[in-house]
N, C-alpha and C positions, 0 to 999 in steps of 0.2 A: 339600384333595385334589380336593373335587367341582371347584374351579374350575379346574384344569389341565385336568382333563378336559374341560367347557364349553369353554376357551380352544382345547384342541386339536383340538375336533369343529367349531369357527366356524372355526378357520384351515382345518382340511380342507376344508371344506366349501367355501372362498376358492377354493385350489389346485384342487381340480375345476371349479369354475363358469369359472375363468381357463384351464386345459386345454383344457374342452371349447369354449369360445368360440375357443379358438387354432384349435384340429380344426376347428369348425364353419364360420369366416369367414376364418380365417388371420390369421398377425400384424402385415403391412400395412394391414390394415381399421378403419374406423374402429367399427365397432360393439366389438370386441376392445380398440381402448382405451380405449371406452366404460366396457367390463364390467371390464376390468384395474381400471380406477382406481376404480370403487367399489366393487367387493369390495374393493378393496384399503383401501379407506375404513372399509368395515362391520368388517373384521379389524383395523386396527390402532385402530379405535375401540372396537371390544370390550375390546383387550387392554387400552388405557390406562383405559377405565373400568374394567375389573375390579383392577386390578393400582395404581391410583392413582402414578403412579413422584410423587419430589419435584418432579424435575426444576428442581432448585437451582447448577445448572452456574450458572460465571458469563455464559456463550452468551447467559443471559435476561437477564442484566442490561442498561439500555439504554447504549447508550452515547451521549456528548457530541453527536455530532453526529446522531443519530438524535431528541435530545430536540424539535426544532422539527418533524422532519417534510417537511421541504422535498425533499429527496432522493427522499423515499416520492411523494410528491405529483408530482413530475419527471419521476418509472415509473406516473403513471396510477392511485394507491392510490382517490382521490376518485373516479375515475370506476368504478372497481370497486366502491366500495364502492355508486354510487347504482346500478349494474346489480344490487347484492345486494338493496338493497330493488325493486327495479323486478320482480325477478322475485321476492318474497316471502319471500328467505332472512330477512330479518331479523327480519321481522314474526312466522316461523315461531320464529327462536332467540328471542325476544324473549318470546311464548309458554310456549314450554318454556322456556326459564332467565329469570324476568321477577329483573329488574336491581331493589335495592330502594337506598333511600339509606342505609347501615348499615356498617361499616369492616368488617365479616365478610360481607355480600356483594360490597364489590369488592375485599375480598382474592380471596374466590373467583372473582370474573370475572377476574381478574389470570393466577390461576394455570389457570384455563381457557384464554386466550390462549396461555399457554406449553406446556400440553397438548396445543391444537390445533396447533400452530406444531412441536411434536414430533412429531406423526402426520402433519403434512402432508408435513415433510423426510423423516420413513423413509420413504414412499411415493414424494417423488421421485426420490430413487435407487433405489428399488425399480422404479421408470418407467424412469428415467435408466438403468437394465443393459439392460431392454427394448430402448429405442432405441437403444442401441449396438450387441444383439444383430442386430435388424432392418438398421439401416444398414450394417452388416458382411456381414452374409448377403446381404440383398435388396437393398441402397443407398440411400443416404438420403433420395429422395424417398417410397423406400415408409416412411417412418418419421414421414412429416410430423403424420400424425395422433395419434401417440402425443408427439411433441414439442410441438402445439399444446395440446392436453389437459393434457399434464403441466404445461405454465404456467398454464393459464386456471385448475387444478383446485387447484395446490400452490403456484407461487412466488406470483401474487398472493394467497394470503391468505395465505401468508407474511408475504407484507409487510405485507397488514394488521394481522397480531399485530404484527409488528416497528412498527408506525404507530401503533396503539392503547395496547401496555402502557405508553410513558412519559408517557401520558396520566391513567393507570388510576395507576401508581405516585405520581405529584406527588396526587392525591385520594388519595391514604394516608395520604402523608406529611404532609398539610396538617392532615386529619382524624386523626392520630397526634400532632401537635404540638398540638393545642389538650388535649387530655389531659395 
């Protein structure tokens, strides 16, 4: 019970800080999509850490043509990823969740990947209503900052889970076969 309550006082506390950024800058602005997207971050990262979903759709599974990565790599995944360590994301997750050689840590990195990859997509439609709101009311150049945000913040690391896990799966499967 305590933890609905927590979940419900971090989401409130999301919807005020996105309110008052709306009131304070307006919804064209780029600080407002600043603040949208990561409260929207800290809320849906709460709720999946508190709440651990499966997240066993087959959605996660990789599929055929995703297995080499070429396509990812076509959309820029590699150079995203060297802007992630260039600005210390990596070194930062790398820290907090250190990666060891064990089939139960990268089961769990696996299933982190698909956890992130879930928080990233409810936020981009949670983004994605945004922009449609703004472009509709104000037109769609006032929207440009909530549409450039919501890619740099959500589809590319999207695509990095979708680039990383059948990497992450084949070292399972390899290190599950010799057992």
């Amino acid at each position: 019970m305590i933890k609905y309550v927590r979940v419900g006082l971090v989401l409130l506390f999301v919807i005020c800080m996105v309110v008052a950024a709306a009131l304070w800058q307006g919804l064209p602005s780029f600080l407002f999509a600043w603040i949208l997207n990561f409260m929207l971050m800290t809320g849906v990262l709460y709720l999946t850490q508190t709440f651990q979903p499966p997240l066993t759709s087959t959605y996660y599974h990789s599929k055929r043509w995703e297995a080499d990565g070429k396509l990812y790599e076509w959309f820029g995944v590699l150079g995203f990823r060297k802007i992630l360590v260039w600005i210390g994301w990596e070194k930062l997750q790398k820290t907090a969740y250190p990666v060891k050689k064990s089939l139960t840590a990268l089961k769990h990195l696996e299933y982190s990947t698909r956890q992130s990859e879930f928080g990233h997509l409810i936020i981009f439609f949670i983004v994605s209503f945004f922009i449609l709101f703004v472009a509709l009311k104000e037109g769609i150049q006032h929207s440009l900052w909530l549409i450039f945000l919501n890619v740099i913040f959500h589809v590319y690391p999207i695509v990095v889970q979708r680039y990383n896990r059948p990497r992450l799966q084949k070292a399972i499967h390899r290190i599950q076969s010799l057992f």
